[in-house]
Structures are given as structure tokens and as C-alpha cells.
C-alpha positions as CSV (number, residue, x, y, z in Angstrom):
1,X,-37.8,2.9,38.0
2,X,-41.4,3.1,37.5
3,X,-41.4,4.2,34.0
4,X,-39.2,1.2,33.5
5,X,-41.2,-1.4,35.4
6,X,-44.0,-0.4,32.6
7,X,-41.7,-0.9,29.8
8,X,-41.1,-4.3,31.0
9,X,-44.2,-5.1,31.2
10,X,-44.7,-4.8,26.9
11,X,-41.6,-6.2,25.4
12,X,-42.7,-5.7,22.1
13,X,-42.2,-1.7,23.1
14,X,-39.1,-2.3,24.4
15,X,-37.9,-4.5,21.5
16,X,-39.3,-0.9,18.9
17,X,-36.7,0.8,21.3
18,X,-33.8,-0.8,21.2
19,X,-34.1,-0.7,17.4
20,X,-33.7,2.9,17.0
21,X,-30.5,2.9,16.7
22,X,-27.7,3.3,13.7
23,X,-26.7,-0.1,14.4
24,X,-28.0,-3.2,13.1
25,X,-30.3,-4.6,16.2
26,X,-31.9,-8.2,16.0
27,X,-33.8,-9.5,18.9
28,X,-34.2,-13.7,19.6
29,X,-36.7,-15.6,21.1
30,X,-35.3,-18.3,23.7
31,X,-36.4,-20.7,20.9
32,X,-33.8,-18.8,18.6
33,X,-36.7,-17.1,16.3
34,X,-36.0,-13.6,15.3
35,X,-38.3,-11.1,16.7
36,X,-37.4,-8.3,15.4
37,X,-35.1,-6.4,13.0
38,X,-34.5,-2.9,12.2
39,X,-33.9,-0.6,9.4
40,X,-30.0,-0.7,10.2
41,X,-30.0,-4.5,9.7
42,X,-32.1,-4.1,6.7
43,X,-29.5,-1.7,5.0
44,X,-26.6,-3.4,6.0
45,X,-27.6,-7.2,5.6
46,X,-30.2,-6.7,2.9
47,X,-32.7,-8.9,4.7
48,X,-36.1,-6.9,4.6
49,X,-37.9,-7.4,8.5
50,X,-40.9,-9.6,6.7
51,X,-38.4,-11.8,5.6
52,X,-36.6,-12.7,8.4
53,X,-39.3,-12.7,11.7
54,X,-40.1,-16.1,13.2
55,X,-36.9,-17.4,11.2
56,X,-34.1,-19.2,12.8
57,X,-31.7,-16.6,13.8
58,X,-28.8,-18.5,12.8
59,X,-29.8,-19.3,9.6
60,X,-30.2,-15.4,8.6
61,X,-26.9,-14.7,10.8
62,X,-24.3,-17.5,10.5
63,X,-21.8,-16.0,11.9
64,X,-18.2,-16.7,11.1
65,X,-15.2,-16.4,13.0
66,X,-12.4,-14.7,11.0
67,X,-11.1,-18.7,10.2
68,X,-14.2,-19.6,9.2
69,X,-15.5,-21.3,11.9
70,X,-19.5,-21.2,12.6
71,X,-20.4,-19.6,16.1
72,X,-23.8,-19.5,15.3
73,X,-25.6,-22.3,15.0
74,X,-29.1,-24.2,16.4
75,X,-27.7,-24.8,19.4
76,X,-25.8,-21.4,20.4
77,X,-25.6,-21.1,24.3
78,X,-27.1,-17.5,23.6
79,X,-30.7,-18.5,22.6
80,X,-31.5,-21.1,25.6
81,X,-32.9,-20.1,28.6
82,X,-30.7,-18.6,30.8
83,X,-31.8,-18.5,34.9
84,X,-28.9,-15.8,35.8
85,X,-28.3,-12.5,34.5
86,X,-25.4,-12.7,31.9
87,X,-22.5,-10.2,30.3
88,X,-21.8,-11.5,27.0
89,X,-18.1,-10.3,25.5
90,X,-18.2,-8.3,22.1
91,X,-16.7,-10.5,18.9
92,X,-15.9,-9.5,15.6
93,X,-17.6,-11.9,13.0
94,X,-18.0,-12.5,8.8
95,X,-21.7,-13.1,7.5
96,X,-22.8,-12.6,4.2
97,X,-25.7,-10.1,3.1
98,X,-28.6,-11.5,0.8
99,X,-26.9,-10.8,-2.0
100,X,-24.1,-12.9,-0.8
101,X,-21.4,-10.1,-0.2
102,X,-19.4,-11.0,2.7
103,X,-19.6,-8.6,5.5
104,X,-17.5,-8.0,8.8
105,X,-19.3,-6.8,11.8
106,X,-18.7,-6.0,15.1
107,X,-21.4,-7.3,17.5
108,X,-22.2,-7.0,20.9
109,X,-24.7,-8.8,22.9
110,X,-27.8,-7.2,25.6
111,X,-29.4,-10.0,28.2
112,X,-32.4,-8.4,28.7
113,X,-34.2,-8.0,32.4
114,X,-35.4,-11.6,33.6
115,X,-38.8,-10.4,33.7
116,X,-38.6,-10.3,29.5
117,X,-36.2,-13.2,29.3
118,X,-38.7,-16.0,28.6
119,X,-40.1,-13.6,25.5
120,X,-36.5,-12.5,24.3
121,X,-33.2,-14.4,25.0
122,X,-30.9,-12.4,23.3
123,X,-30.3,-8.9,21.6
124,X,-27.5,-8.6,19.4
125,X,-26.3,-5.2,17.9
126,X,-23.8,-5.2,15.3
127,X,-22.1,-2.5,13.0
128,X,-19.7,-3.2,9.9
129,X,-16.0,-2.8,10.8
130,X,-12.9,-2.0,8.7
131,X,-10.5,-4.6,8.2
132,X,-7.6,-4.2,10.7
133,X,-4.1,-4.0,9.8
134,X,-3.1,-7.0,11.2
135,X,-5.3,-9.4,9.7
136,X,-4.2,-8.0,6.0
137,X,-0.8,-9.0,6.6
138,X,-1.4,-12.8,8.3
139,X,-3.2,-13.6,4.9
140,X,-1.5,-11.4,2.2
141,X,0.8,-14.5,1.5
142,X,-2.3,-16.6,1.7
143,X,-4.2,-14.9,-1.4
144,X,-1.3,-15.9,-3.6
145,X,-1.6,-19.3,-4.9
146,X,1.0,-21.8,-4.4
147,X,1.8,-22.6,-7.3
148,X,2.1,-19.2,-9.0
149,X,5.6,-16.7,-9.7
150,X,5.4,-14.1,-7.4
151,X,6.0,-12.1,-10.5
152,X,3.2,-12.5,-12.3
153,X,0.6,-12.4,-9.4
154,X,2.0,-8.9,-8.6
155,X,2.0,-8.1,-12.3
156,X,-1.8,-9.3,-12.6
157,X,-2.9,-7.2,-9.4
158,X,-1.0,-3.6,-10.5
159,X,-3.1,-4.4,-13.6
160,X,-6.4,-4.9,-12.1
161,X,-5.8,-2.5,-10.4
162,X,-5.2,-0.4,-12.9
163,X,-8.7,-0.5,-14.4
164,X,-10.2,1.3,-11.5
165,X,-12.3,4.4,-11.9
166,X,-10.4,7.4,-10.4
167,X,-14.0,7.2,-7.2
168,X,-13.0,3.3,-7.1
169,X,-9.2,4.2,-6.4
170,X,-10.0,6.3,-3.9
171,X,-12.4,3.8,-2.4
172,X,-10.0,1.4,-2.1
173,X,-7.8,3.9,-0.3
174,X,-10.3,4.5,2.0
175,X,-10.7,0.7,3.0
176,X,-6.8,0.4,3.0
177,X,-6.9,3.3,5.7
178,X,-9.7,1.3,8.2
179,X,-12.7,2.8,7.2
180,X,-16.0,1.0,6.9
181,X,-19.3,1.8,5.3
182,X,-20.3,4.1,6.9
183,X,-16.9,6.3,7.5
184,X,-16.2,6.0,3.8
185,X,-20.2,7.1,3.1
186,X,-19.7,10.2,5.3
187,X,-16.2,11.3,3.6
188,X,-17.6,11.0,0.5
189,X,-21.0,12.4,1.0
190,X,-22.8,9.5,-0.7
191,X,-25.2,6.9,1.0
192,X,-24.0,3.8,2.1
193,X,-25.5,1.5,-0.8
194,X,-23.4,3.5,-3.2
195,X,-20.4,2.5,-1.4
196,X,-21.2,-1.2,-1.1
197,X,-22.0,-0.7,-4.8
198,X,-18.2,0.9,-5.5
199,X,-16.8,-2.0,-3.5
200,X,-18.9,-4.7,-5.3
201,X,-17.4,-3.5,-8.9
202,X,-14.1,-3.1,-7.2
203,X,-14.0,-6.3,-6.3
204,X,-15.2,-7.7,-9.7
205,X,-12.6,-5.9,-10.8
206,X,-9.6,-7.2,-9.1
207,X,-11.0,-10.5,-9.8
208,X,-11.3,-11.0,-5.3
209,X,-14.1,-11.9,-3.3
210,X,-13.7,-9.8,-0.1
211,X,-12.6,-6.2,0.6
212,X,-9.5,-7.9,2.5
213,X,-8.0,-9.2,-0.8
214,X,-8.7,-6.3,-2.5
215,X,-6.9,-4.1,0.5
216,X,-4.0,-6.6,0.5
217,X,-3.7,-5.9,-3.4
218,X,-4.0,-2.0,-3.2
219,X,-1.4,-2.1,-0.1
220,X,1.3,-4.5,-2.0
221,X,1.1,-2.3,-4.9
222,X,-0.1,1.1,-4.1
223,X,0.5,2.3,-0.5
């Protein structure tokens, strides 16, 4: 209890250790400035830690709900003040890295003691997730446009995706199964950023902007 009585007592210690971790960790002042980032958020949103301290959190962030729906904004209940402590519910959410790819995460939300509440509001840890069954089949009909034979949308797709590499293919696979990132960067025994960069030309590719269009296409045809 002691030992963390003295942690409390330097947040900015606290803060270094809650950011060793494999997830993504960003902490938020109560005025909704980040305050710090790790290396996990670095690799997985492309922000570097210069660039994003003292900014806005939810203009790095905007999360998404899967309809598209902002749930981070300016005035998000989770960086006021809060007098009570608080468990805050894990959501799944869509943001976009630097480079604008858009990027599913998981994230789940630490109050921190009261005695550091005034310093940092919030602490949100997030890791990418794998696109769930379930979602691919709501929106498969979706990705087709209206207007276009069923024919020759499915012709165009087994085309596309015909121009994979044999690594993209099996990729693709990978994401069709529920892997993220990081499962597909340990089955493959690559690093993570040559994943994302697989999934980037797949996606060019198939001529789709998200790994769920690209999944739908690769079940509808392939699986």
C-alpha cells in the first residue's frame, strides 16, 4: 500500500507505467490534452508521442462507432472532472491511422485513483481487433452498389482478386479467419508494419477501402 501511496504521489511515473504494455495506452488530462502515448500507440496509429502531447485527444482519436457515429468528441463525459470513482464498459471503435488507414480497435478505459484525477482524467488502452463474422454479413449486401448486376460485381471481385500475390491470398485468409495484426504478424513471423503494408496493397488491389470489404470479397468468392 505504501509503495503505492508513493506512486501516487508522481503521476508522471505512473503514467511511464501504464504504458509498458503491448497495447496502445494514451493518457488525458481532465481538460482532454493527451499526456502521454506509448510505443504501441505509435506502431499501431502512426502518431509519433511529439506529435500528439498537449493535443486534443479527440482530434488524434475520433473514434467511430461501427455506423459511423462520433463518440469522441470536445465534450466526451470521459475527460471532465469526475468527483466519484467510475467503471467505464469496453467498446469496439473505427479511427484512422496517420496515414489515413482505417483501423478497428478494441478499447477499454482505467479511472485512475482520485488522488491523480485532477492531473489525468482518463486512460484508454486499445488493441486492433479482427472483424467479426457478424458484421461481414450485415454489410456484404451493402458494398454492392444499387444499381449494379449482381453478375458483374461478383465477376469484378473473383478478378481482383485474382491479382493477389500468393503472401497477399493468404493474408486475406488470415483476416477472413478473425485475425488481427498482430495474430497474422505472429503466424507469419513478420513484424506488424509488414502486415499493415500486405493489407494496404490488398486493398488497393481489390479496389476497397477497409479490410471488411476486402473479407466480404474473399468470403463471397473464395471461402
Amino acid at each position: 500500500m505504501a509503495a503505492l501511496e508513493e506512486l501516487i504521489r508522481e503521476p508522471v511515473d505512473v503514467l511511464d507505467l501504464l504504458g509498458r504494455t503491448a497495447d496502445g495506452m494514451v493518457a488525458v488530462s481532465p481538460g482532454g490534452a493527451i499526456l502521454a502515448w506509448n510505443p504501441a500507440a505509435v506502431d499501431l496509429l502512426e502518431h509519433e508521442e511529439a506529435d500528439v502531447i498537449g493535443r486534443p485527444c479527440h482530434e488524434v482519436l475520433a473514434f467511430a462507432d461501427r455506423c459511423g457515429n462520433l463518440v469522441c468528441s470536445a465534450f466526451c463525459a470521459g475527460c471532465r472532472p469526475a468527483e466519484q470513482d467510475e467503471l467505464v464498459g469496453s467498446r469496439d471503435v473505427v479511427t484512422r491511422s496517420r496515414s489515413g488507414r482505417a483501423v478497428w480497435l478494441s478499447v477499454s478505459t482505467l479511472v485512475p485513483p482520485a488522488a491523480v484525477r485532477g492531473y489525468c482524467r482518463v486512460v484508454h488502452f486499445f488493441r486492433e481487433v479482427a472483424l467479426p463474422p457478424e458484421l461481414e454479413r450485415l454489410v456484404a449486401d451493402r458494398i454492392r452498389p444499387a444499381e449494379a448486376p449482381a453478375e458483374a460485381v461478383d465477376a469484378g471481385g473473383a478478378a481482383a482478386l485474382a491479382t493477389l500475390t500468393p503472401r497477399e491470398r493468404e493474408i486475406l485468409g488470415l483476416l477472413a479467419d478473425g485475425l488481427d495484426t498482430r495474430a497474422i504478424a505472429a503466424e507469419l513471423v513478420v513484424s506488424q508494419a509488414t502486415v499493415r503494408n500486405h493489407v494496404q496493397n490488398i486493398l488497393g488491389k481489390l479496389g476497397v477501402h477497409s479490410r471488411l470489404e476486402a473479407v466480404v470479397l474473399f468470403v463471397r468468392h473464395v471461402a
